[in-house]
N, C-alpha and C positions, 0 to 999 in steps of 0.2 A: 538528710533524706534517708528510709529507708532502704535495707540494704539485701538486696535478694542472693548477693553470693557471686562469687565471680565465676561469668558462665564462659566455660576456656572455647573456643571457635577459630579454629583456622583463619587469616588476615586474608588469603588468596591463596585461592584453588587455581593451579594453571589449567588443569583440565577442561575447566568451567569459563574459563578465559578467550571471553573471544578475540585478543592481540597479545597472545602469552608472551613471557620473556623466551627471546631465543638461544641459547648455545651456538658457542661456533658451529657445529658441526651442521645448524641449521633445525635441531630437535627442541620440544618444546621446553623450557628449564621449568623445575620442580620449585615449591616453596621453602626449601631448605636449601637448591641450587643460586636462589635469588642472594643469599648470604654469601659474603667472600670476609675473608680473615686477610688484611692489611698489614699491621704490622703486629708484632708478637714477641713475648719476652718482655712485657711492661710490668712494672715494680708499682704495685699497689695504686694504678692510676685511678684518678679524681675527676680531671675535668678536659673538657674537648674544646677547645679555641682553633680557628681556622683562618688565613690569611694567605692572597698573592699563592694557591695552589700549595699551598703547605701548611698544614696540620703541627699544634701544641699542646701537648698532655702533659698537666703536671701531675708529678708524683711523690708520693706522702712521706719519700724519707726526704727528699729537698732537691728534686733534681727534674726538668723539663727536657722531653724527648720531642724532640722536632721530626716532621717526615714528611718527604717530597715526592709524589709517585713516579717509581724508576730509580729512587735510588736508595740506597742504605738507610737507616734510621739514626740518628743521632744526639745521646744522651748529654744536658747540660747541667752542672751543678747551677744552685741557685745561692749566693755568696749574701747573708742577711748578718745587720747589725747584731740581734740577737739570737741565739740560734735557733734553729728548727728544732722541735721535739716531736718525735713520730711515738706515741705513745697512744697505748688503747686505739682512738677513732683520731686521735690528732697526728698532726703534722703539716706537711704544704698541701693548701685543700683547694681552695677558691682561684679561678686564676682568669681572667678579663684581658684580652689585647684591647687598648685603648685605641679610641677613631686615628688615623693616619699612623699605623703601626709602622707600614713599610717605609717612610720617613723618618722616623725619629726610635722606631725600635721601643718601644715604652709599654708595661703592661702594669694592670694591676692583682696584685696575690693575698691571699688571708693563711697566718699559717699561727701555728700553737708556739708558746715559748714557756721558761718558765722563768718565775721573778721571784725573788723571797722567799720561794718553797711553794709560791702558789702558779700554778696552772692559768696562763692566761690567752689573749688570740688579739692580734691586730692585723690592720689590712697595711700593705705598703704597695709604695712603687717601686717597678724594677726595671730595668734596662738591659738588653740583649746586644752581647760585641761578638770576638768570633767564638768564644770557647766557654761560654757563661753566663748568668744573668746577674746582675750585679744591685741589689737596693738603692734607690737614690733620694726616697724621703719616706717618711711616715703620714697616712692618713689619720691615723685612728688606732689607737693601743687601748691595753687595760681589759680588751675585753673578756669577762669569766668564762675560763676554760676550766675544761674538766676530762680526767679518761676517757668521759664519753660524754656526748651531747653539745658537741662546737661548733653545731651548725657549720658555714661557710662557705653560702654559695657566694659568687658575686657576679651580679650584672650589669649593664647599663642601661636604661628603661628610655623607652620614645620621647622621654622629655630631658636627655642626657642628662640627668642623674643616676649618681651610685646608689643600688642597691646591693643588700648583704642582708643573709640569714645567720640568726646567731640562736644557738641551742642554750638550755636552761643550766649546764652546766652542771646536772645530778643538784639542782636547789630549785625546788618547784615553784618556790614562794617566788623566787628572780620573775619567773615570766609574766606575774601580774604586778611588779615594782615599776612604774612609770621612771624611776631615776635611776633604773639598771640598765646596762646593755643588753641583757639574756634574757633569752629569752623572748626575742624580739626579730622584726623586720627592719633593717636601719634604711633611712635615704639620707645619702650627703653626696657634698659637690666636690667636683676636682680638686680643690683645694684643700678638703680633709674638713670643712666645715661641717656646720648641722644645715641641710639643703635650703635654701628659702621657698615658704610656703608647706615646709611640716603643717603636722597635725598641733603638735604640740610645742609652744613658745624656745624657742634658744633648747631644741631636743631633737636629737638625730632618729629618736622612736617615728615610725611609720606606723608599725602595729603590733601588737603586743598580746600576750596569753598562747604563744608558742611552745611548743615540749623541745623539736630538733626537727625544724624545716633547713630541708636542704635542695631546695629545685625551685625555679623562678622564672617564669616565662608571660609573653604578653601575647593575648592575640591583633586582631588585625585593625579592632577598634580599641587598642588600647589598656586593655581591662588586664590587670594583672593576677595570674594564678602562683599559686605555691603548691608545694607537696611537703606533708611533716611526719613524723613518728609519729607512731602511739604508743601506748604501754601495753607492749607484746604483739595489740592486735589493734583494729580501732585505729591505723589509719587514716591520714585526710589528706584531701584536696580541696584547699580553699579556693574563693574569690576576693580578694582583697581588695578590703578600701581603709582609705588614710584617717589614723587615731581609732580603729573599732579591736575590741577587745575578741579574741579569736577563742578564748576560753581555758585552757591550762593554765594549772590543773582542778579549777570548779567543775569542770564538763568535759565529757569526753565522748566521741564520738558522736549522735545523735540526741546526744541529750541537748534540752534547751534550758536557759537560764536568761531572765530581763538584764540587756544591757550585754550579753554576749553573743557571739556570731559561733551560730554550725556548720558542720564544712559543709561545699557542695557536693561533696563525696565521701563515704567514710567505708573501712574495710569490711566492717562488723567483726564475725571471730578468726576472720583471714588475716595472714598478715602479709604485706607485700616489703615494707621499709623501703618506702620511694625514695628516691633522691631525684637525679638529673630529671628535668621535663620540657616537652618543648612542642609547640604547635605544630604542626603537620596534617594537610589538607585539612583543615579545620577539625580537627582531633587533637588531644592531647596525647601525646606520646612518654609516657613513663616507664623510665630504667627504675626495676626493682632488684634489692638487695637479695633481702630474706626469702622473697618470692619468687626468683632465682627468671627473671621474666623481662621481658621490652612489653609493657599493658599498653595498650587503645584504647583510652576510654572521650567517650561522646559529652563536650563541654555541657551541650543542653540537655542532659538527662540520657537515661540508656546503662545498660548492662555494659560493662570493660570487654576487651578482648585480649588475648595473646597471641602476639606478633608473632614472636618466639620464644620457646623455653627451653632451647640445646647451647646455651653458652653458661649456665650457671649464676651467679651474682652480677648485677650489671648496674654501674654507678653512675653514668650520665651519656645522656644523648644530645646527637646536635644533626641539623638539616644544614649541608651545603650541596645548592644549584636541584634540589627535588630528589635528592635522594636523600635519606638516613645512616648515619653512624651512630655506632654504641659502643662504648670500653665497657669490659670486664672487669671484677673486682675479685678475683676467687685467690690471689695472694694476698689478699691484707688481714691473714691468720682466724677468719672464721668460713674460709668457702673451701672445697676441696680443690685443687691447682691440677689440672693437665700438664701437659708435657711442653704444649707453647703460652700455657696464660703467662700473663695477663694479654688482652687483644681489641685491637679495633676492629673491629666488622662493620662494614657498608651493607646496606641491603637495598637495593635498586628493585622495585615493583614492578 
């Protein structure tokens, strides 16, 4: 789609608000009053998982910080076969609590390792005791890692299947190899298989011609969205469908080419670097990096908006009970750090 530019618009005016947010004190709260800073002092956080009134962000040198409201926050190492390597864009990225968490304590993580001198990424399970989270199998290794471009989101999709984003690894040619991991959108099953009902025969590819999608969200019928790089600018937000060729790097941005898909949104010469995304009142809600921004942009077409843009780099959003949370990304050595980043912020409308 053509791209007219991102037109910045306040989300809500309390003034103009005919049931404003209220302050204790009974006065009307401002749109920048509607933000509260949660917890604070997070080490390069990645991703927001939420269970049983308590909140899990994991973070990129190998450690998950839990936090309960009312009380202390509490940092856990993450104890893996191979180890974590927090280099460039890598480290502990992806992180999924699996359905009946609060019974059996189980999640799953995507993190960078390295093997033979090469830079790679697999997804595992892990398991939470009192002091730790511990690996307890491998889904899926090998996959090409690189300083930058490791993708790694991971979700579970309304047909409980695993999805996972996986970046091209700084090798272009990866993201149109059908027998490579990178470059790619993966779906497989609890069990670390390739899911049943792929696109493609005994192949855990979903979709493929990826740069470094890292945000994965479905709405309410289902329909799954992505957010990826581009090269500096150029931008997307896909809609994805199983086995179609997304285009990298034949096309970029609004270019068309037979036999490849354009996004449904692209930056043009802005650059946001989306990562985390997630539906909200039928809005897409995107945590941008380089954009330094929480975007609203309208799935069916329409100009984006800005939520907020006073917290700096921001790496993934999540919706528990109608309101919105967002982490901070401005320690992971290219955002400037304040005095409490890294942070979670709620923002209640």
């Amino acid at each position: 789609m053509k791209n007219a530019g991102v037109v910045i618009i306040l989300f809500w005016l309390a003034a103009c608000s005919s049931n404003p947010v209220q302050q204790d004190d009974g006065a009307p709260a401002t749109k920048e009053e509607s933000f509260q800073t949660l917890v604070a002092d997070l080490k390069s956080p990645w991703d927001i998982e939420y269970d049983q009134e308590t909140f899990y962000i994991s973070e990129r040198e190998g450690t998950i910080t839990s936090w309960t409201e009312g009380e202390e926050p509490v940092r856990n190492p993450v104890q893996t076969k191979k180890e974590i390597i927090q280099q460039g864009e890598g480290g502990l990225l992806g992180f999924k609590l699996l359905p009946g968490f609060e019974d059996h304590r189980r999640a799953l993580a995507y993190h960078t390792y390295e093997e033979e001198g090469s830079i790679m990424n697999r997804i595992i399970e892990i398991e939470r005791n009192s002091n730790q989270w511990k690996e307890t199998s491998v889904l899926l290794e090998d996959i090409p890692g690189a300083q930058f471009h490791n993708g790694g989101r991971i979700e579970i999709g309304p047909d409980d299947q695993i999805y996972v984003t996986t970046g091209d690894s700084l090798n272009e040619s990866l993201a149109q190899d059908r027998e490579s991991l990178a470059g790619k959108i993966l779906r497989l099953s609890t069990d670390g298989t390739a899911a049943e009902g792929n696109p493609f025969d005994s192949s855990y590819v979903y979709s493929y011609g990826h740069r470094n999608p890292q945000g994965l969200t479905w709405n309410e019928e289902g329909e799954l969205y992505a957010t990826e790089h581009g090269p500096d600018n150029h931008d997307e937000v896909n809609l994805i469908q199983p086995g179609q060729n997304y285009g990298w790097p034949e096309i970029v941005g609004d270019e068309e080419r037979d036999g490849m898909i354009t996004p449904l949104y692209e930056t043009g010469r802005n650059t946001w670097a989306p990562s985390g995304v997630v539906f909200y009142r039928e809005e897409l809600i995107i945590a941008s990096l380089r954009g330094e921004a929480v975007m609203n942009l309208p799935p069916s077409g329409g100009d984006p908006e800005v939520l907020t843009e006073q917290y700096g780099r921001i790496r993934d959003v999540e919706v528990v009970d109608d309101r919105l949370y967002f982490i901070t990304n401005n320690t992971d050595g290219r955002g400037s750090p304040g005095s409490e980043d890294d942070q979670l912020v709620r923002y209640s409308p």
